[in-house]
SEBALUM-851050 format. One record per residue: residue in three letters; x, y, z of N, C-alpha, C in turn. Coordinates in steps of 0.1 Angstrom, whole numbers, plus 5000, padded with zeros to 4 digits. Example, Ala and Ser with C-alpha at 12.3 -4.5 7.8 and 13.67 -1.06 7.14 Angstrom:
2
ALA513249435078512349555078513249675078 SER512849785071513749895071512950005079 
***
This chain:
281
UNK211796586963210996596951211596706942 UNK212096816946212796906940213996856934 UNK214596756937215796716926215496656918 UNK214096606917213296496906213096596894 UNK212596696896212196776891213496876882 UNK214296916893215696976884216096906876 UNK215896736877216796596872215996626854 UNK214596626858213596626843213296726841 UNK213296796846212896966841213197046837 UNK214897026840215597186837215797286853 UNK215497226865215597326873214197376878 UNK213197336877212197356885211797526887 UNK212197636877212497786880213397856886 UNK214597726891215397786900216197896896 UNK216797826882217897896875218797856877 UNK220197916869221197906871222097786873 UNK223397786869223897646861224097566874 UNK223697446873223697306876225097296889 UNK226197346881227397326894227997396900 UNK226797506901227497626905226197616924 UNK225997546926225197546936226197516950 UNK225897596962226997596968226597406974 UNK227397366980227397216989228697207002 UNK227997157008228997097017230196997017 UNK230896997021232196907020231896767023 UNK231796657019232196567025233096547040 UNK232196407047232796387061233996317060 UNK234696327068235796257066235996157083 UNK236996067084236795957098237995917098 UNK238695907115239295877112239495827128 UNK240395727134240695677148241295757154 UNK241095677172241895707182241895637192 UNK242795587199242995477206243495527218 UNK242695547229242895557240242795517255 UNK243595537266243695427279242095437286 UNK241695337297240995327303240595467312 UNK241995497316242595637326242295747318 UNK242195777308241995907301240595847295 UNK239795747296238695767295237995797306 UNK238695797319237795797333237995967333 UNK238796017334239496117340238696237323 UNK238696207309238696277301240196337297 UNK240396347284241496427280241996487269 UNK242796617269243296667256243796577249 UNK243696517232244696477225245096567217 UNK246596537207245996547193246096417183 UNK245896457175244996387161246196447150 UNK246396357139247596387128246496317116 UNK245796407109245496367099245396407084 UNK245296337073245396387061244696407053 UNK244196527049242696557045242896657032 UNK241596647026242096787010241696897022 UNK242296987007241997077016242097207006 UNK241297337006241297396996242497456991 UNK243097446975243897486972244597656973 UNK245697686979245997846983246097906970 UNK246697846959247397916948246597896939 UNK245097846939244197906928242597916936 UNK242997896952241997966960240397846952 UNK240997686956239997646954239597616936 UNK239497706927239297726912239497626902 UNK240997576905241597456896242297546885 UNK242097646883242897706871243697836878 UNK245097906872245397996876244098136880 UNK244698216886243798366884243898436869 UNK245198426862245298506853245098416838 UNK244298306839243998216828242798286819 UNK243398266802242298296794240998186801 UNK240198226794239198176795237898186782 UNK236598096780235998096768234997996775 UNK233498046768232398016770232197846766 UNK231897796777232097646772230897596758 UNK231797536747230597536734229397446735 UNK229897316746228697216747227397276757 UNK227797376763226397416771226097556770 UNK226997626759226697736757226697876770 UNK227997816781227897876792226797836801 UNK225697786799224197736810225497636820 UNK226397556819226697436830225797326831 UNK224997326822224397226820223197126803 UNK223397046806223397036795221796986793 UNK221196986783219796906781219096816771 UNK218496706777218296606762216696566767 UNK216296576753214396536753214496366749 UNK214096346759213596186758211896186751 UNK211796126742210496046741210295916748 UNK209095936753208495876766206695796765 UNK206095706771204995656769204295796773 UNK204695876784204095966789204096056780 UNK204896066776205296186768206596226764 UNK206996396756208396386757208896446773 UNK210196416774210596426789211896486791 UNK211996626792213196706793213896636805 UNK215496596805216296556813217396686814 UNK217896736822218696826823219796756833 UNK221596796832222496716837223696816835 UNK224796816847225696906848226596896834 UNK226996966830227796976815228996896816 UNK229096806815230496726815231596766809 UNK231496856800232996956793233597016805 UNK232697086811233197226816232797186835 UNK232297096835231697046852230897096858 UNK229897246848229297256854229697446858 UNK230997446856231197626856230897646841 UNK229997606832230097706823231397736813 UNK232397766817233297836815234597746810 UNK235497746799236697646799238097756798 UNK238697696805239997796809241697706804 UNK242497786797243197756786244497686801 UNK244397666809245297656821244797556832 UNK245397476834245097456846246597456859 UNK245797496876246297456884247497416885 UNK249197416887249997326883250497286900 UNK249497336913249497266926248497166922 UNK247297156922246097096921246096986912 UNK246697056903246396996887244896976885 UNK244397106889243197096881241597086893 UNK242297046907241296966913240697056924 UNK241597196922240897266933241297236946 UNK241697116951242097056967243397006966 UNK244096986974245596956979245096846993 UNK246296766991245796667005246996687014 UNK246796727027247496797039247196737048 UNK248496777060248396717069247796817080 UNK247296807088246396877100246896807114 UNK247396877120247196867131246296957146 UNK245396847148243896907155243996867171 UNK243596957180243296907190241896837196 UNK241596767201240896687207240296657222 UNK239096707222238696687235237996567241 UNK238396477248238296397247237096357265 UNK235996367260234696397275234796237280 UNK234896287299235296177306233796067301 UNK233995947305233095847303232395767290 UNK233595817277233295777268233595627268 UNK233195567258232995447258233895367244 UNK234395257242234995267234233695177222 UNK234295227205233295227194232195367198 UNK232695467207231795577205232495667195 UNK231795777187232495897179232396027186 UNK233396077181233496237184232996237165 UNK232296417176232296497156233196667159 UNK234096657152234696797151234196897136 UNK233396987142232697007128233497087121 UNK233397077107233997227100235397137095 UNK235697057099236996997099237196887091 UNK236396887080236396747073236596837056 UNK235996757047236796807034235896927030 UNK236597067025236297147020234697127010 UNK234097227007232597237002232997276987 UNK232097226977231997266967231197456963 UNK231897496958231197686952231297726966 UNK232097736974231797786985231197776997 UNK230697666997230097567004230897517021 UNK230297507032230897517038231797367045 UNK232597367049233297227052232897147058 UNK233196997053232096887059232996847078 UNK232496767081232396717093234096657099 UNK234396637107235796507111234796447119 UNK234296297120234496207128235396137130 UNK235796117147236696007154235995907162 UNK236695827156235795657161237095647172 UNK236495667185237495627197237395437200 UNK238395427205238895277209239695317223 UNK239295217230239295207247240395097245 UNK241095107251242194987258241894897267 UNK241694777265241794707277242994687288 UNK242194707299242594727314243294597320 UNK244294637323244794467329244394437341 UNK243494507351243194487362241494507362 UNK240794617354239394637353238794547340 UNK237594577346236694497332235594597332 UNK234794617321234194797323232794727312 UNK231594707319230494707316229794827314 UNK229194897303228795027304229395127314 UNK228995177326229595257333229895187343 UNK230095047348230194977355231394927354 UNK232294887364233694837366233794687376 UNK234294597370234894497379236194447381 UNK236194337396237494367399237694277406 UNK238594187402238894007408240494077422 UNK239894027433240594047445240893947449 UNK242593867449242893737460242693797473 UNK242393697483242193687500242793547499 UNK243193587517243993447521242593387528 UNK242993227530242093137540241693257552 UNK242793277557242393357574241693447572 UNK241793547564240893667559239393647554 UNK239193517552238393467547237093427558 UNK238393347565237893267578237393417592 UNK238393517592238293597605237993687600 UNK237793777587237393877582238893977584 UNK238794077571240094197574239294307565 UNK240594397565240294497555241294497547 UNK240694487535241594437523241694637520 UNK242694637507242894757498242894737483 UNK241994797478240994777467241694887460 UNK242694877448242694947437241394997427 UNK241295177428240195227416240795307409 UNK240095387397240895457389241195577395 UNK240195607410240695737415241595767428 UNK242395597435243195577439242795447448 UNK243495417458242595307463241795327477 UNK240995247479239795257493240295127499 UNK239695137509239595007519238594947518 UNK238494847517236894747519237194627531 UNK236194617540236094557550235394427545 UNK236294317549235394167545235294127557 UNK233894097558233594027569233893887574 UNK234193847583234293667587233493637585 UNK233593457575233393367565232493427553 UNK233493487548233293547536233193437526 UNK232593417515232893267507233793317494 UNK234593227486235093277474234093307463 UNK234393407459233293417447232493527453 UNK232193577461231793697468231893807463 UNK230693867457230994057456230694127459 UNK230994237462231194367476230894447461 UNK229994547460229794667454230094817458 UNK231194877454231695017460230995107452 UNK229995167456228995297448229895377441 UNK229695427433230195527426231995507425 UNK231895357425233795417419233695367406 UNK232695337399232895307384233495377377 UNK232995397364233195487351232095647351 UNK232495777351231795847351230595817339 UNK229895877345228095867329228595967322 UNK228295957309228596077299228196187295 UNK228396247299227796407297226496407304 UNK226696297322225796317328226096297340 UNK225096327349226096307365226196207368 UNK226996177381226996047387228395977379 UNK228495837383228895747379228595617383 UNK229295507375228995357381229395297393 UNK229395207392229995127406230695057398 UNK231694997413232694917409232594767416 UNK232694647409232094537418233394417420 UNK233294417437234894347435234594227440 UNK234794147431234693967438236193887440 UNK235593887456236993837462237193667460 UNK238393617459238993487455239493417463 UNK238993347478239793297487241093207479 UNK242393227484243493187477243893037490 UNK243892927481244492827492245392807495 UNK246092807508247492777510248192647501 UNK248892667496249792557491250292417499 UNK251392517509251692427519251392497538 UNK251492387546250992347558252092317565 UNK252392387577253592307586251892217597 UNK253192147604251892047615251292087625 UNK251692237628250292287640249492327632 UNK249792427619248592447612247592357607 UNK248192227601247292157595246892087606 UNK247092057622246292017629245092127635 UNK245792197638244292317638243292337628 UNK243892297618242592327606241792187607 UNK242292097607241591957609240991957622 UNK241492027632240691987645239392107640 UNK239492207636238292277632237392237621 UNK238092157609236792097606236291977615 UNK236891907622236091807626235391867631 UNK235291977643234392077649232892127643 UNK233192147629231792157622232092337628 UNK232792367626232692527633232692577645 UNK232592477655232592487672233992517674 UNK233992507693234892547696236092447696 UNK237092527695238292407690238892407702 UNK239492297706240392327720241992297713 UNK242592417713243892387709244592587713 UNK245792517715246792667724245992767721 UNK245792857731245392947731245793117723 UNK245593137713245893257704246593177690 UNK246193047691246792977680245993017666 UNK244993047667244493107655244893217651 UNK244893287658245693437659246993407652 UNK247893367654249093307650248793237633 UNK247893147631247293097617246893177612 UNK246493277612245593417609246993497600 UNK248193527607249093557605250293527597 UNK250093387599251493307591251293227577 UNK249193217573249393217561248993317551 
***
């Protein structure tokens, strides 16, 4: 309500010219594209970006230090200007930054010849980056203070980074959750083993039990994705793939045929011959 009032009023009592009021910088945004592994783990980057930034050789101003100078004639030094509207209501004082002078009041026989006039220069920054385990990708970082310079003194606006996650050629990453497609052979399937399960924090063993079916998932607690800026983590869910043999020499494919005819019973065929099938596919 107070800028409605400076907008029609003249300033509401405040005083003092229109663009001389300190403000904040604008935010500025910009990417970062990082692995699945430095999202698990967290990590230092840096960042190369191009931003204004206050001018050194007129310290911001737009005109030298040692420029004449003269009271701007359209606002009479106020920085702002004022026009009476007649209105159904009534008449209606509008008050508006002085467009001669922008608002300093003041016109200076010089301008800037880094700036040309603008007060800011656009630079390159290079910033470091902390990058907190379990981010997620389309989340932002805010680096404050690090975005464009403030108007009168005003303090600098914001850097947001919009992070981007890579996809994983072996994980699939549901919120803090991870999945994870594991081939098994027929025998491992049929007699149960212990497979070795790749995570991002090295690999475990998982024990599959005999007649495991394909399509099966085994959940490993906590080897997900850490939570963010909270304890714990996810789990990792690994669905195993019985893989079919291709090809068959003729004891195998008779043992396997004498065991489905069996319906799962006992098979009568050489003794440790499974053991041997178990092994050779």
């Amino acid at each position: 309500m107070q800028d409605i009032f400076d907008q029609f009023f003249g300033g509401g009592g405040r005083g003092g010219r229109g663009g001389s009021r300190r403000r904040q910088g604008q935010d500025l945004q910009t990417r970062l594209t990082i692995d699945l592994e430095e999202a698990y783990t967290g990590a230092q980057k840096q960042i190369t970006v191009t931003r204004p930034e206050t001018c050194e050789d007129c310290d911001g101003k737009g005109h030298p230090p040692d420029a004449d100078s003269e009271t701007c004639p359209e606002c009479n030094g106020q920085g702002q200007t004022t026009r009476v509207q007649q209105t159904p209501m009534g008449r209606v004082q509008q008050t508006a930054t002085c467009r001669r002078c922008e608002g300093e009041g003041t016109l200076y026989d010089e301008t800037c010849s880094t700036c040309r006039g603008e007060g800011t220069v656009r630079n390159e920054a290079t910033l470091e980056v902390e990058i907190p385990a379990g981010i997620e990708d389309g989340q932002s970082l805010r680096m404050e203070r690090e975005g464009a310079p403030g108007e009168n003194g005003g303090p600098n606006g914001d850097l947001l980074i919009q992070v981007s996650v890579r996809d994983h050629p072996d994980f699939e990453r549901d919120g803090d959750d991870l999945s994870y497609n594991h081939a098994i052979s027929f025998p491992q399937a049929v007699f149960g083993d212990s497979i070795t399960v790749p995570t991002l924090d090295g690999d475990v063993e998982v024990d599959v039990p005999s007649g495991t079916q394909s399509g099966e998932v085994f959940r490993l607690e906590g080897k997900g994705m850490p939570r963010l800026r909270r304890r714990g983590s996810g789990d990792l869910y690994v669905q195993v793939q019985v893989v079919t043999p291709e090809s068959l020499n003729s004891e195998q494919k008779e043992a396997l045929e004498a065991f489905a005819e069996a319906g799962g019973e006992e098979v009568d065929v050489e003794e440790g011959f499974f053991e041997k099938l178990k092994n050779s596919l």
